[in-house]
Structure formats: structure tokens, C-alpha cells
ZADREN-460045 format. One record per residue (C-alpha): residue number from 1; chain; x, y, z. Coordinates in Angstrom, 1 decimal, m for minus. Example, Ala and Ser with C-alpha at 12.3 -4.5 7.8 and 13.67 -1.06 7.14 Angstrom:
! ZADREN-460045
{1, "A", {12.3, m4.5, 7.8}};
{2, "A", {13.7, m1.1, 7.1}};
This chain:
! ZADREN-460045
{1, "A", {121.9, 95.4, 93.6}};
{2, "A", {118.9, 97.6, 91.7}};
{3, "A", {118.9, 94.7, 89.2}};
{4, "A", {118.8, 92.1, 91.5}};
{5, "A", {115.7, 93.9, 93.4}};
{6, "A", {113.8, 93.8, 89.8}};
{7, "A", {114.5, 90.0, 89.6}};
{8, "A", {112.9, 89.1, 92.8}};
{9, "A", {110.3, 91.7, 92.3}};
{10, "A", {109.1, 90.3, 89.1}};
{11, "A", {108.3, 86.7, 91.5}};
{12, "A", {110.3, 84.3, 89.2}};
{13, "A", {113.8, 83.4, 88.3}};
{14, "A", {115.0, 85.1, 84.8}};
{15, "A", {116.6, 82.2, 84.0}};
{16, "A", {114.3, 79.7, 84.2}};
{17, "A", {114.5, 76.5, 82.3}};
{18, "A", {115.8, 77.2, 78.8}};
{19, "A", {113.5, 74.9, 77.6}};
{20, "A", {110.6, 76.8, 75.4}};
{21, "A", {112.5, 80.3, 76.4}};
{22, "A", {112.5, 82.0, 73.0}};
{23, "A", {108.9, 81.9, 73.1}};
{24, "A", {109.2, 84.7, 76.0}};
{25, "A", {111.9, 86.9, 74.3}};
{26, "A", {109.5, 88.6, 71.7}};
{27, "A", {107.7, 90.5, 74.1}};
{28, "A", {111.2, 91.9, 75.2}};
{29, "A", {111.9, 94.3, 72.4}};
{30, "A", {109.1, 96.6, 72.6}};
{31, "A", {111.0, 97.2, 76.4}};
{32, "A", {114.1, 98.1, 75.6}};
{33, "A", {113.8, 101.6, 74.2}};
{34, "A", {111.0, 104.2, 74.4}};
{35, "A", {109.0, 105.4, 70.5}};
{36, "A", {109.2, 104.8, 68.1}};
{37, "A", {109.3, 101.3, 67.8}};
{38, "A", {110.3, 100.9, 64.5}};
{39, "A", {112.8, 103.2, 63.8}};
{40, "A", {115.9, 103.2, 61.5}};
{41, "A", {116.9, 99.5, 61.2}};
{42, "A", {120.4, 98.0, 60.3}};
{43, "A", {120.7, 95.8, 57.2}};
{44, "A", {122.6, 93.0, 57.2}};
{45, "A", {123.7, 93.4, 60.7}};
{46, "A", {127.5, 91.9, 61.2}};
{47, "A", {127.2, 92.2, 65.4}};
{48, "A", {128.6, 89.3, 67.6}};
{49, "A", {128.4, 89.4, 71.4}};
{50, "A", {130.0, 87.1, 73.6}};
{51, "A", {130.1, 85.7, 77.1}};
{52, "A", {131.8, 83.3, 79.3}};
{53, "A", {129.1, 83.1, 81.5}};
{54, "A", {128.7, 82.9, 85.4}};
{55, "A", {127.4, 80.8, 88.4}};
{56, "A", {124.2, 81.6, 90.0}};
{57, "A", {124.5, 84.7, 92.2}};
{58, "A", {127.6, 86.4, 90.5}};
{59, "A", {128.1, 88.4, 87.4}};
{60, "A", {128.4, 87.6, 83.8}};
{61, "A", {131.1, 89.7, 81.7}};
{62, "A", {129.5, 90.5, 78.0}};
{63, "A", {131.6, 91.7, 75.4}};
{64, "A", {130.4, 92.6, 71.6}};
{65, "A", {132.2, 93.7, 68.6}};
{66, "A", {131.7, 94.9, 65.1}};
{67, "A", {128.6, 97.1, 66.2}};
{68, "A", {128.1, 100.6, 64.9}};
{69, "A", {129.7, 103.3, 67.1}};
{70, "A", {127.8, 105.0, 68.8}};
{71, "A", {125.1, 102.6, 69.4}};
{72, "A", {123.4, 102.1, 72.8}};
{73, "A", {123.0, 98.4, 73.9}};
{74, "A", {120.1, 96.4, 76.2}};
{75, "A", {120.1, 92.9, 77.4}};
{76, "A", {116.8, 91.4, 78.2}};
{77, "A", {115.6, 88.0, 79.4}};
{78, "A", {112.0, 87.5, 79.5}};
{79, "A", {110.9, 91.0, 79.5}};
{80, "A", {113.8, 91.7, 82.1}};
{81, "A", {116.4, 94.0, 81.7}};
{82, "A", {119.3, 92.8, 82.4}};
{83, "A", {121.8, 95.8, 82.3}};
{84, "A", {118.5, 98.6, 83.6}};
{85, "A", {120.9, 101.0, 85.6}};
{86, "A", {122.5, 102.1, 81.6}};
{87, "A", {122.7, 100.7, 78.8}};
{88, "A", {126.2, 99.9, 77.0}};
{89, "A", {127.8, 102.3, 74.9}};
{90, "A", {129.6, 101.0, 71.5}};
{91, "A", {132.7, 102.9, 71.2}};
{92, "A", {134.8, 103.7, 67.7}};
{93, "A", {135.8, 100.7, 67.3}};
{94, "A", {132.5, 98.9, 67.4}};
{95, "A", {132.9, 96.9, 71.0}};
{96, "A", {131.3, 97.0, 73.8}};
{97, "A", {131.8, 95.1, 77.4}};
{98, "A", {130.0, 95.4, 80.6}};
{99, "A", {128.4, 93.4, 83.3}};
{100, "A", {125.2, 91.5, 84.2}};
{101, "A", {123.6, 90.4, 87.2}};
{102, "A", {123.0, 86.1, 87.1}};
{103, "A", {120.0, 86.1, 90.2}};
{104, "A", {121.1, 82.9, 92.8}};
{105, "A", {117.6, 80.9, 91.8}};
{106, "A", {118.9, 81.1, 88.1}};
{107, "A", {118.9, 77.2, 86.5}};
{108, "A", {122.1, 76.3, 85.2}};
{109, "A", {121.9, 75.6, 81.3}};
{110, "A", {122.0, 77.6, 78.4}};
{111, "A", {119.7, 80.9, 78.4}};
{112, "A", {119.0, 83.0, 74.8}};
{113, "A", {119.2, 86.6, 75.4}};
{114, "A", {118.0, 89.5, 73.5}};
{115, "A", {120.7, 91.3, 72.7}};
{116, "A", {119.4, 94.5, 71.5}};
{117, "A", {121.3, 97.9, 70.0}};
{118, "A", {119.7, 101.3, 69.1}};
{119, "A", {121.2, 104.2, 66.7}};
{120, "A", {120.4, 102.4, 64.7}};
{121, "A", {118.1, 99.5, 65.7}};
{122, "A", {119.4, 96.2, 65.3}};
{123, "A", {119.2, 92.7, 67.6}};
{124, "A", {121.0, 89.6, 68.0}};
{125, "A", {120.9, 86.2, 70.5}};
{126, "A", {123.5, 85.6, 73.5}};
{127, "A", {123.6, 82.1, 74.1}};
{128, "A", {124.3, 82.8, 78.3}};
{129, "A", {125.5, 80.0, 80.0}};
{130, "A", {125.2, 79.6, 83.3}};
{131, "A", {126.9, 77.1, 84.8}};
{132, "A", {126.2, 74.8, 87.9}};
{133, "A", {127.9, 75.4, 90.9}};
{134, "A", {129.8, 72.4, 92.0}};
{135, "A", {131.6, 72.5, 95.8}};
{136, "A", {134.8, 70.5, 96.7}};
{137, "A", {134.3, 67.4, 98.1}};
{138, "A", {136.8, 64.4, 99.0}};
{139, "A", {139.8, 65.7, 99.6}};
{140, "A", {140.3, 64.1, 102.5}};
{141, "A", {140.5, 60.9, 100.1}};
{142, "A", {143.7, 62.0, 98.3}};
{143, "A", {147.1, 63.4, 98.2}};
{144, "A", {147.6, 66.6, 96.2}};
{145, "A", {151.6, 67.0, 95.2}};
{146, "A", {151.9, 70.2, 93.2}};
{147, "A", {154.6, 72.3, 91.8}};
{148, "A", {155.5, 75.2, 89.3}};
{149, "A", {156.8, 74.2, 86.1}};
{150, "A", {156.9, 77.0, 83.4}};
{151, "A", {154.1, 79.2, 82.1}};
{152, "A", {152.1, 77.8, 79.0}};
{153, "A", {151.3, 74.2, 79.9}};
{154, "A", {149.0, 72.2, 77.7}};
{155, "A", {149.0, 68.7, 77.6}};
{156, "A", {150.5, 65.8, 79.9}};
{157, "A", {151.6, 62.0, 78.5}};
{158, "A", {153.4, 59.2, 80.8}};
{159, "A", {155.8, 57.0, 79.7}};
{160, "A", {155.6, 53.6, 81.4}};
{161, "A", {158.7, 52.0, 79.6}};
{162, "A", {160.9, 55.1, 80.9}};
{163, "A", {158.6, 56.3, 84.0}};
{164, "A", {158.8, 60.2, 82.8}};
{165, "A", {156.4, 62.7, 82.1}};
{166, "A", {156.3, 64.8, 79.0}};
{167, "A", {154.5, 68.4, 78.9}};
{168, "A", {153.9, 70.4, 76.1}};
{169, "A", {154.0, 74.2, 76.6}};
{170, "A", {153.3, 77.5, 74.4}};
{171, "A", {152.7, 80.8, 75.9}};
{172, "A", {150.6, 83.1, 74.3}};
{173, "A", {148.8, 84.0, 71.1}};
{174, "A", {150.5, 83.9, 67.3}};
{175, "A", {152.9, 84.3, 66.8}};
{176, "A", {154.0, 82.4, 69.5}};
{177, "A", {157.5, 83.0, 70.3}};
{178, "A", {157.5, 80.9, 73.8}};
{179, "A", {157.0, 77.1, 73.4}};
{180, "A", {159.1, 73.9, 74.6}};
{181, "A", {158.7, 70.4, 75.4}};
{182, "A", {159.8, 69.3, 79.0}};
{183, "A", {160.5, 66.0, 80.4}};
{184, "A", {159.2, 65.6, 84.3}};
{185, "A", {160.5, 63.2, 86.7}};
{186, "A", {156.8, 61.7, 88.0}};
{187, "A", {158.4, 61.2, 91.5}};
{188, "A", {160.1, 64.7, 92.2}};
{189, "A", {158.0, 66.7, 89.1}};
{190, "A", {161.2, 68.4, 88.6}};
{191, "A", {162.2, 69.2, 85.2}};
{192, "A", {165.0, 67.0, 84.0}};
{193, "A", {164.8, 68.2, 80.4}};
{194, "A", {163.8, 71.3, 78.1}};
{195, "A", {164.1, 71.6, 74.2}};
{196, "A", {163.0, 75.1, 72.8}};
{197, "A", {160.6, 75.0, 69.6}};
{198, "A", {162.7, 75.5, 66.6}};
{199, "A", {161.5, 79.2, 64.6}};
{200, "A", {159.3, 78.9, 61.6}};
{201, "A", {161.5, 79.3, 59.0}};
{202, "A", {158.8, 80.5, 56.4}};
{203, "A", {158.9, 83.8, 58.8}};
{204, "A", {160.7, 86.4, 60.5}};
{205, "A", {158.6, 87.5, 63.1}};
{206, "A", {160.0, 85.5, 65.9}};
{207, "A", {157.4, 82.5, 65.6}};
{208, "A", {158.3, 79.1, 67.1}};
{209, "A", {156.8, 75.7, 65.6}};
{210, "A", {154.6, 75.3, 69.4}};
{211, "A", {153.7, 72.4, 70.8}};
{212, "A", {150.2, 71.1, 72.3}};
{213, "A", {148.9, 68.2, 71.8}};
{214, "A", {151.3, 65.1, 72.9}};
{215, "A", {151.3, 61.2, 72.6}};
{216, "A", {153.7, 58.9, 73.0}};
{217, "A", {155.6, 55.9, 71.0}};
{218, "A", {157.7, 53.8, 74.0}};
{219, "A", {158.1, 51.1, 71.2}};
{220, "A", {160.3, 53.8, 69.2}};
{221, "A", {161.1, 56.1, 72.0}};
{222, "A", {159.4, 58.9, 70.7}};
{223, "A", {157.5, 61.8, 71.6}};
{224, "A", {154.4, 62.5, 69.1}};
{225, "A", {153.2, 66.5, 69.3}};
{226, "A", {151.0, 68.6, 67.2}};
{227, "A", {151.7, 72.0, 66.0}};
{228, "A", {148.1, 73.5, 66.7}};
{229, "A", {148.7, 76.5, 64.7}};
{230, "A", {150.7, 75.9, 62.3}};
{231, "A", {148.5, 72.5, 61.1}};
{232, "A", {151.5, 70.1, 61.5}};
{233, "A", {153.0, 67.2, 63.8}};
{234, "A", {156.7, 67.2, 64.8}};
{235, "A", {158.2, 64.2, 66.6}};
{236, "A", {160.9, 63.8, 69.7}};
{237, "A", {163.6, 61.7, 71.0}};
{238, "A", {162.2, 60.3, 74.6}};
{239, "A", {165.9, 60.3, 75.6}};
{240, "A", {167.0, 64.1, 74.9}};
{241, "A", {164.2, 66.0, 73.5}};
{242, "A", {166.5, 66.4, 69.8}};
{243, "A", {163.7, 66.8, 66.7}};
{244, "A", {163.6, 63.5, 64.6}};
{245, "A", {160.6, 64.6, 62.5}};
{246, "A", {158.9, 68.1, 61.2}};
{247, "A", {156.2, 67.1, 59.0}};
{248, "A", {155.3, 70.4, 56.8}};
{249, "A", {153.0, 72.8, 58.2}};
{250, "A", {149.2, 72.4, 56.6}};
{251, "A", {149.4, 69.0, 56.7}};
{252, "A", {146.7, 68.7, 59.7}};
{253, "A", {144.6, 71.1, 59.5}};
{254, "A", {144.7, 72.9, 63.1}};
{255, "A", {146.1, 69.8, 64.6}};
{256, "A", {145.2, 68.8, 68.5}};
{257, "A", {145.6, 65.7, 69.8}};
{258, "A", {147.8, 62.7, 69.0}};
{259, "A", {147.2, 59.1, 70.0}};
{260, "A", {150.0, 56.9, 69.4}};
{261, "A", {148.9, 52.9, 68.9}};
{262, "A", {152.2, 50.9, 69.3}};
{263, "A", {150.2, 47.6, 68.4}};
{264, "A", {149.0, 48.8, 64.9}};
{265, "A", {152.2, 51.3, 64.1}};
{266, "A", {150.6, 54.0, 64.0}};
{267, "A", {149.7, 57.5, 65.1}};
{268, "A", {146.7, 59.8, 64.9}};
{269, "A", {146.0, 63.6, 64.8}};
{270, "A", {142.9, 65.2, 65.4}};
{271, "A", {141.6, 68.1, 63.4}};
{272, "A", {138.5, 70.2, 65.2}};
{273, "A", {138.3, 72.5, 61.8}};
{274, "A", {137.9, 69.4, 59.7}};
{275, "A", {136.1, 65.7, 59.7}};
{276, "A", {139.2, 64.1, 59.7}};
{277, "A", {141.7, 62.1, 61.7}};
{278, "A", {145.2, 61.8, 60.3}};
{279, "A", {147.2, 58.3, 60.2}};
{280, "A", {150.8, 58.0, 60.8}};
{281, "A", {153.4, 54.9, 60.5}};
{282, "A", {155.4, 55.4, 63.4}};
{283, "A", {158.1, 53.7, 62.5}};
{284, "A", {158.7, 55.0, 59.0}};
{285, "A", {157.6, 59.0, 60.0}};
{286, "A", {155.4, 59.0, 57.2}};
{287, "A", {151.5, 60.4, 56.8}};
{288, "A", {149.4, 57.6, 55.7}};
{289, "A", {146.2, 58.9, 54.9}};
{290, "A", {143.1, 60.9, 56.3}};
{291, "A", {139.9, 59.2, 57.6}};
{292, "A", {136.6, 61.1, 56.8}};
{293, "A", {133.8, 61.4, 58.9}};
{294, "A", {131.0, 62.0, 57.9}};
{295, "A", {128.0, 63.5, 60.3}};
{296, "A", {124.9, 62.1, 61.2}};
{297, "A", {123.1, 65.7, 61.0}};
{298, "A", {122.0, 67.2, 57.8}};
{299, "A", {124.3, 69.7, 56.6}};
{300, "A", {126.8, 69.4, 59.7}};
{301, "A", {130.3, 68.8, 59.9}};
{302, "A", {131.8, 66.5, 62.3}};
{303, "A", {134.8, 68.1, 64.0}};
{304, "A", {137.2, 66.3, 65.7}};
{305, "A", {138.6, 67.2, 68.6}};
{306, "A", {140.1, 64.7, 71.6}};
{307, "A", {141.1, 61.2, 71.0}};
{308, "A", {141.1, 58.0, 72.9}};
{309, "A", {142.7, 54.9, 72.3}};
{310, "A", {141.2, 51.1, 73.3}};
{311, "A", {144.7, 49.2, 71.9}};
{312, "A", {143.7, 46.1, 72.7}};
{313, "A", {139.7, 46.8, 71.6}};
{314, "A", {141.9, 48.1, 67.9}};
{315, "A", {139.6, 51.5, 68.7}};
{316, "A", {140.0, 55.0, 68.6}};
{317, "A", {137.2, 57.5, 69.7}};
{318, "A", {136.8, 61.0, 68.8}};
{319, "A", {133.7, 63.4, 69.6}};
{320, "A", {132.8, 66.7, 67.8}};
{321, "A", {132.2, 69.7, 69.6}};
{322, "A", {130.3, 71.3, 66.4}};
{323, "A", {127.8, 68.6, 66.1}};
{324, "A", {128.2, 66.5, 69.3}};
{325, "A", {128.6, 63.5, 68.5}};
{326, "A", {130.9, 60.6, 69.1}};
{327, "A", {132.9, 58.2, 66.5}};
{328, "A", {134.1, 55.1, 66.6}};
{329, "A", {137.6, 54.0, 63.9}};
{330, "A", {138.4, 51.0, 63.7}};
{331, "A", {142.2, 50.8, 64.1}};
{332, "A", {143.0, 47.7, 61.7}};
{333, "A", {141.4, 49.1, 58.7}};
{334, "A", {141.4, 52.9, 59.4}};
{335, "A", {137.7, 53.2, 58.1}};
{336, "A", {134.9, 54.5, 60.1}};
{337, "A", {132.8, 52.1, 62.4}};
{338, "A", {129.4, 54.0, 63.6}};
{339, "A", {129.0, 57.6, 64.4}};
{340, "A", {126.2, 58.3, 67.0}};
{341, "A", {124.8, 61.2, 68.7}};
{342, "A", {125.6, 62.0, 72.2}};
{343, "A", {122.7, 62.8, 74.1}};
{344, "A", {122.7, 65.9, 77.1}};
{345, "A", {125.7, 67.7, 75.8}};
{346, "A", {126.4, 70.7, 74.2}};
{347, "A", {130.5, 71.8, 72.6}};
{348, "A", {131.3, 67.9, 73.3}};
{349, "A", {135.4, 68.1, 73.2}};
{350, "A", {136.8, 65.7, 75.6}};
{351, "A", {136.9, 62.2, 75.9}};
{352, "A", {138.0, 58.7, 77.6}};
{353, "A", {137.5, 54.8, 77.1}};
{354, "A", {136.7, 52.2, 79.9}};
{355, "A", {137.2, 49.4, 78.2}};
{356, "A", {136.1, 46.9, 80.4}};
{357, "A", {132.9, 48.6, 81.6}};
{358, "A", {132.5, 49.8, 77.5}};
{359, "A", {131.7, 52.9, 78.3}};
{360, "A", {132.6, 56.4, 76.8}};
{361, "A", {133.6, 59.2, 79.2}};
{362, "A", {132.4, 62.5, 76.8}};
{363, "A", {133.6, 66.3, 78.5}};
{364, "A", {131.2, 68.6, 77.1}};
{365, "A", {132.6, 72.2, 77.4}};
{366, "A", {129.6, 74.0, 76.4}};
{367, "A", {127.2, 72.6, 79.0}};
{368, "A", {129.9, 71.7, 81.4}};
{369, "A", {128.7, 68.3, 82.2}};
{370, "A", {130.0, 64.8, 81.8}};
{371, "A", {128.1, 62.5, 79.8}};
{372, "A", {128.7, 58.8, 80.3}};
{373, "A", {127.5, 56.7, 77.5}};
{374, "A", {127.2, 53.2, 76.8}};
{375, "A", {129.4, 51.8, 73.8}};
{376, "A", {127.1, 49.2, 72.5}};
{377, "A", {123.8, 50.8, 71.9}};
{378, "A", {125.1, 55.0, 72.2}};
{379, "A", {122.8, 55.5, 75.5}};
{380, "A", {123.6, 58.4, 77.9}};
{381, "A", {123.6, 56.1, 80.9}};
{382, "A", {124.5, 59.4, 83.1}};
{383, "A", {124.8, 63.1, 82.7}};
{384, "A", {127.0, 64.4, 85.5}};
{385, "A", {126.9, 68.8, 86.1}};
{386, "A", {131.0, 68.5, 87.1}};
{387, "A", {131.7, 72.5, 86.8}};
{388, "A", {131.9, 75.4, 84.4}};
{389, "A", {134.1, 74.6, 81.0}};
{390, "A", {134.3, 70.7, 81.6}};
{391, "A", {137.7, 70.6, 78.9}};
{392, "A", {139.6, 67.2, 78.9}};
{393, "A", {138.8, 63.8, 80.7}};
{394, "A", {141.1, 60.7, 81.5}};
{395, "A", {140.3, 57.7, 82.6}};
{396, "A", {142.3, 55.8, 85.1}};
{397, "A", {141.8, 52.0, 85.1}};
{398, "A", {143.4, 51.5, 88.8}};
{399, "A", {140.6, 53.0, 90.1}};
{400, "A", {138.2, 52.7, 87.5}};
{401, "A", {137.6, 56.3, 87.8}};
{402, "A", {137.3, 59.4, 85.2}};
{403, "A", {138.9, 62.7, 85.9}};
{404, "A", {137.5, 66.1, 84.3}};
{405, "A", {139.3, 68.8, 84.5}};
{406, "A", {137.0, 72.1, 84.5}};
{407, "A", {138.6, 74.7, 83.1}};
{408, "A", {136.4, 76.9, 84.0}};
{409, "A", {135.4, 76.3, 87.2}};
{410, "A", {139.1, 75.5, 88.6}};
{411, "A", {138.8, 71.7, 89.2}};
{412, "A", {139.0, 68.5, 88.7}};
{413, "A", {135.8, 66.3, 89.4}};
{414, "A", {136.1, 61.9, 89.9}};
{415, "A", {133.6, 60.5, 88.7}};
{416, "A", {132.9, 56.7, 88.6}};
{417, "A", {131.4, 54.3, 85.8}};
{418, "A", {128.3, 54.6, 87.0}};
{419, "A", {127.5, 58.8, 87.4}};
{420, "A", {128.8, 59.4, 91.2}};
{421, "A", {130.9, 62.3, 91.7}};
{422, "A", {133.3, 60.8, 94.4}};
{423, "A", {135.3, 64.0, 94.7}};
{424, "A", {135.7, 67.6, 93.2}};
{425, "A", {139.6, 68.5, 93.7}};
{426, "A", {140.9, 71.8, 93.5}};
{427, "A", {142.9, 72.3, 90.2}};
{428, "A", {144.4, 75.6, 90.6}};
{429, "A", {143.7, 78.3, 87.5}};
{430, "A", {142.8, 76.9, 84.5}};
{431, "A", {143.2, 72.8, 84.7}};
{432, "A", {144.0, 71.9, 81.4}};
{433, "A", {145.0, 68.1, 80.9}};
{434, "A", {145.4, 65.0, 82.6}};
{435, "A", {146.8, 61.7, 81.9}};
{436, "A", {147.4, 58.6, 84.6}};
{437, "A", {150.0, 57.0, 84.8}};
{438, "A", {148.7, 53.2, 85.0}};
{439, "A", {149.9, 52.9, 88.9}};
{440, "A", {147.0, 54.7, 90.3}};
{441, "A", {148.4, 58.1, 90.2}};
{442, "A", {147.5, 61.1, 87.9}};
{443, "A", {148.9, 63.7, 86.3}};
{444, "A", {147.0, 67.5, 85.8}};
{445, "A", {148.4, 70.5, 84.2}};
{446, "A", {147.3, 73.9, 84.4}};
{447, "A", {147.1, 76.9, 82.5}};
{448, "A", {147.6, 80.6, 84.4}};
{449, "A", {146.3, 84.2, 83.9}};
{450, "A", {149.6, 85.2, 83.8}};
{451, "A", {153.5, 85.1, 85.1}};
{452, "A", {152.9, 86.3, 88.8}};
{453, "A", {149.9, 83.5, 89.1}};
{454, "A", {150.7, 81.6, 91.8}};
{455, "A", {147.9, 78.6, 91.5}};
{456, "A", {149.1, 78.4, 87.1}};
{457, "A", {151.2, 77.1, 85.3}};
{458, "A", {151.7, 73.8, 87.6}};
{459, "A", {151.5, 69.5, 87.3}};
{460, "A", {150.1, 67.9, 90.2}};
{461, "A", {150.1, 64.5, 91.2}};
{462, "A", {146.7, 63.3, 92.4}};
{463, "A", {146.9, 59.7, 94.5}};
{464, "A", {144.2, 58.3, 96.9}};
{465, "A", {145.0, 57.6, 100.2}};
{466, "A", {145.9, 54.6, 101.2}};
């Protein structure tokens, strides 16, 4: 609470506006640690600091690493410090963690923060998000189904031809020895089916070929995945989960999600390291070719992340979260339509298509907003604060909503074409994905903090009330 006395002492918020910030951050320095002022400095300082951020009124957690032990560590914002009651010690192995205080007034956005070490004297900038606090609303509108699957859910796709879910799952970090595909009755979300991941067998240390992204091929009866870490796709039987295709690991470069296009034949896989989108024919299993995308921004590369198919339109979308901005493939020729900008967001990663209304549903995970965005001329139309770590959005055209599932904040927010939040759902730890199911239903999976977390690790069925 002694930090949060200074804040309200000082007669204005420490996070103000980020706009024009790092103009007040010089004068922060010279508070930070008594004389002198310029003692011994680090060269070529290799010191990262990270933070998840926090809602107005609670606590950030800050982490650092590859800092010199030993060295003592102060936050400041504005001529505030931010950790005054001690500052944090670097221990042998370089890393740091503590707390902050985030004041209630604080603005949501992104705040720089002097991040500042001495023993020796070096400094660095903490982008601290803070993100908007959003309360639940609507739930009286709709009918929550939920159950417990298995731990490691990613991603959700519904098969209208066989009315059956698919869910892709992979527990841990590599090597990942816990992965499998499931098939889900939509009614009951019981599991009718399981296949374990096949082992990797380039190595012995247990790690299994996991599965993440998911699309799927009714013409074929398929099941389209992507390996994420090992940079490949691997395709299922619909019918009994059995492996019809491993394509060779490297072949899509951190692969993560797949869009199937049963008009065109073909499949694609995103690749947020590179500016590419992988084709597939999806009846001969073969890779077609790559399509390059080139940036809008000097120097940047476009990264793509989620994908979103207009069939009939002969469309795909695909937004960068390292450049944030949208592009548009035409599906016919596999070339590159128009790239624009999207305006408002920051760590763009998911998105959706209305069609009809031609509008672009863009997730932005780094600003935790929604941006909605008119397909003909690239306008933000709306800019929706829906939670902390806004992840994946699908769009359901039953009733012509979008749904954003916060991973962060623990929700999922429905929003309509035109900006309106119409509710903000609980969605358990960690909502993950979400697909619907063309029938006015959708599907969410979640992720949890662990085996003995009872709100992860579930799909839940979310209807309006009739």
C-alpha cells in the first residue's frame, strides 16, 4: 500500500495516456539511485524484462533475465517509482521477478517503463500493458454447456457433413510427449474418439509429432492439423482418427493454422515466423507452393498468424502480429490481392470474415481489443476494449455475431458488426479457440494452469436463448 500512497500523493495517475510518455521518462533516471550519477556503465547490455501486465488496481508480475548478478533493479514511470519499498535483486543466474503496484485511475494501453539496473549501471524499456477491465454481461441471453475433456486443448473445427467436433491437444513444452486428436460428439461433448501423436522418429527423447492448429476437408473426410513445433502438417481420417498423411517436418515453418477450401482443393498453413502461407491439394496430399507477402512497412516482415476463409468470396485473410496488418489471397490464383494496415491494434493475431456485411473481425492480443474493419477501403469502423490477451475470433453467421476469446482475461466477448459488446461470457482459464457450428451454436476450448484446474481444459457449447 506505501506505493499506492506515493501515487495518489504525486495528484495524477502514473499511467496516464501513453501517448507522448517517453518524453517524461528522462527525468526518471537521475531518481533511481543516489551519486554518482554516472557511474560504471554496461556495454552492450544483453537485459530483457518481461511482463504480462495487469488491470487497473491489481499487481503486475515483472520478470528479467540475462542481467548481471548481483545487480539491484528500479522501475519508474514518470519520475515514480514503481517498486520504492526495495529494489530487485538479480540473482546468479541473471533473473529477476517481483511485483508492481497498477494505481485503479491507471488508462488502459501500453505504458514504457524505465527499467533501470545498478552494479553496474545499465537501463532498458518495459512495454507494461495494462489492460481494460471488462465485466460479464449477458448471460442471462445464453446457455453455457461445459465439460472436461483432457488437458492441452488448442483448437476446435465442426464438421457439418458428419456433425462432430474435432480438438487438437498437446500438453506442455518440447519436447512434447502428450498430444492427440479427439473427436467430440457436439450434442453430449463426450469423447467418442482419441488417436495418440505418433513419436518423432528423428529422436529418442520421447517427443510426439503434436497437434494444434485444425481444419477440416468433409469433401475427403479428412482432418487437416499443423505440427507447430516441428514446422509440418499431418492429415486424419474423419472416421477413425488413422494418419493418412505426415508431410516432413520443416516444411512450414512453425506452422499454426490450417484452412481447408473444398471449392478450390486446397489447404492452407499459416507461418507467424515467416511471410508465407503454404498451399495444399487436398486431394492429392501434396504441397503446392508458398505465397509471399510482402509488408507495407519499411524493413518489416509480415507474419502470418490466423486464417479465415470467404469460400464462396475465393478469399483467405491473414493478419500479422509483427507488423499488424491484414492480407487479402486471392484463392483462384494463390497470389496476393492488397495488404493494408490495420488501424488501433497492436500484436494483431486473430481473425474472422463476415462476408455479407464485408467486414474483417481482427483480435489483437497485444492491446486486447477487437478491431472491426471495413473490407473495401481497410477502415477501422470500430475498436472494441473486449479483455486482456484478445487471442482467436470466430464469426458466427446465425447470429451475425463475432466471438473473442480473451485469453487473458478468462472470456469470451460478442460482439456485433457494428462495435456493440452484446455479452462478455465467462470462459473458464485460458479460452483458447472457437469455431461455430453453422446452427447457431459455438464451440470454445480452454487451456488450464494445470491437471487439478477445475475451470481448464474444457469445450463448451455457447447457444442463445430461445
Amino acid at each position: 500500500m506505501k506505493t499506492q500512497k506515493k501515487y495518489i500523493s504525486a495528484g495524477r495517475s502514473v499511467f496516464r495516456q501513453a501517448a507522448g510518455a517517453v518524453a517524461m521518462l528522462s527525468v526518471s533516471a537521475s531518481l533511481a539511485f543516489a551519486a554518482p550519477v554516472f557511474d560504471q556503465s554496461v556495454l552492450n547490455f544483453q537485459g530483457q524484462v518481461f511482463s504480462q501486465g495487469a488491470l487497473p488496481g491489481a499487481e503486475a508480475e515483472v520478470r528479467g533475465r540475462a542481467f548481471i548478478p548481483g545487480q539491484k533493479v528500479t522501475l519508474s514511470r514518470g519520475g515514480v517509482v514503481l517498486n520504492d519499498g526495495q529494489p530487485f535483486a538479480v540473482d546468479e543466474k541473471g533473473e529477476f521477478s517481483g511485483k508492481i503496484a497498477v494505481p485503479a485511475d491507471s488508462v488502459p494501453g501500453v505504458h514504457p517503463v524505465v527499467v533501470q539496473a545498478s552494479g553496474p549501471s545499465a537501463a532498458v524499456i518495459l512495454d507494461l500493458k495494462i489492460s481494460p477491465d471488462v465485466p460479464l454481461s449477458g448471460e442471462d441471453k445464453y446457455t453455457l454447456t461445459s465439460k472436461r475433456l483432457v488437458q492441452g486443448l488448442y483448437q476446435v473445427a465442426y464438421s457439418s457433413k458428419n456433425d462432430r467436433l474435432f480438438v487438437t491437444t498437446a500438453v506442455g513444452r518440447p519436447p512434447v510427449k502428450e498430444s492427440s486428436l479427439l473427436k467430440v460428439n457436439p450434442a453430449t461433448l463426450e469423447v467418442e474418439a482419441s488417436a495418440e501423436m505418433a513419436l518423432a522418429k528423428s529422436r529418442d527423447d520421447g517427443h510426439r509429432l503434436a497437434v494444434y492448429g485444425i481444419g477440416l476437408d468433409d469433401a475427403n473426410g479428412n482432418v487437416w492439423t499443423t505440427n507447430t513445433r516441428d514446422g509440418a502438417v499431418a492429415v486424419y481420417k474423419q472416421s477413425d482418427l488413422s494418419l493418412v498423411k505426415q508431410f516432413d517436418s520443416g516444411l512450414v515453418d512453425h506452422a499454426r493454422d490450417v484452412a481447408v477450401d473444398a471449392s478450390t482443393g486446397k489447404a492452407y498453413a499459416s507461418m507467424p515466423m515467416e511471410n508465407k502461407v503454404a498451399v495444399f491439394d487436398i486431394a492429392k496430399l501434396e504441397h503446392l507452393k508458398d505465397v509471399e507477402i510482402d509488408s507495407l512497412k519499411r524493413g518489416a516482415k509480415f507474419g502470418t498468424y490466423s486464417l479465415a476463409l470467404d469460400s464462396k468470396g475465393g478469399k483467405l485473410y491473414t493478419v500479422s502480429g509483427s507488423t499488424n496488418e491484414a492480407a487479402v489471397i486471392d484463392t483462384k490464383t494463390d497470389t496476393v490481392e492488397k495488404v493494408f494496415a490495420i488501424d488501433g491494434v497492436r500484436g494483431a493475431i486473430g481473425v474472422a470474415v463476415d462476408p455479407a456485411s464485408k467486414r474483417l473481425f481482427v483480435a489483437a492480443q497485444g492491446s486486447d481489443n477487437l478491431a472491426i474493419v471495413d473490407l473495401e477501403n481497410g477502415k477501422t469502423l470500430h475498436n472494441v476494449a473486449v479483455g486482456a490477451g484478445a487471442l482467436n475470433v470466430a464469426f458466427d453467421t446465425v447470429t451475425g455475431h463475432a466471438y473473442v476469446t480473451n485469453r487473458g482475461a478468462g472470456t469470451v466477448t460478442v460482439v456485433d458488426v457494428d462495435g456493440k459488446i452484446v455479452a462478455n461470457l465467462p470462459g473458464g482459464t485460458f479460452p483458447n479457440h472457437a469455431t461455430p457450428d453453422g446452427k447457431g451454436a459455438v464451440y470454445v476450448v480452454n487451456k488450464s494452469r494445470g491437471k487439478d484446474d477445475p475451470q481448464g481444459d474444457r469445450i463448451t457449447r455457447i447457444e442463445v436463448r430461445k
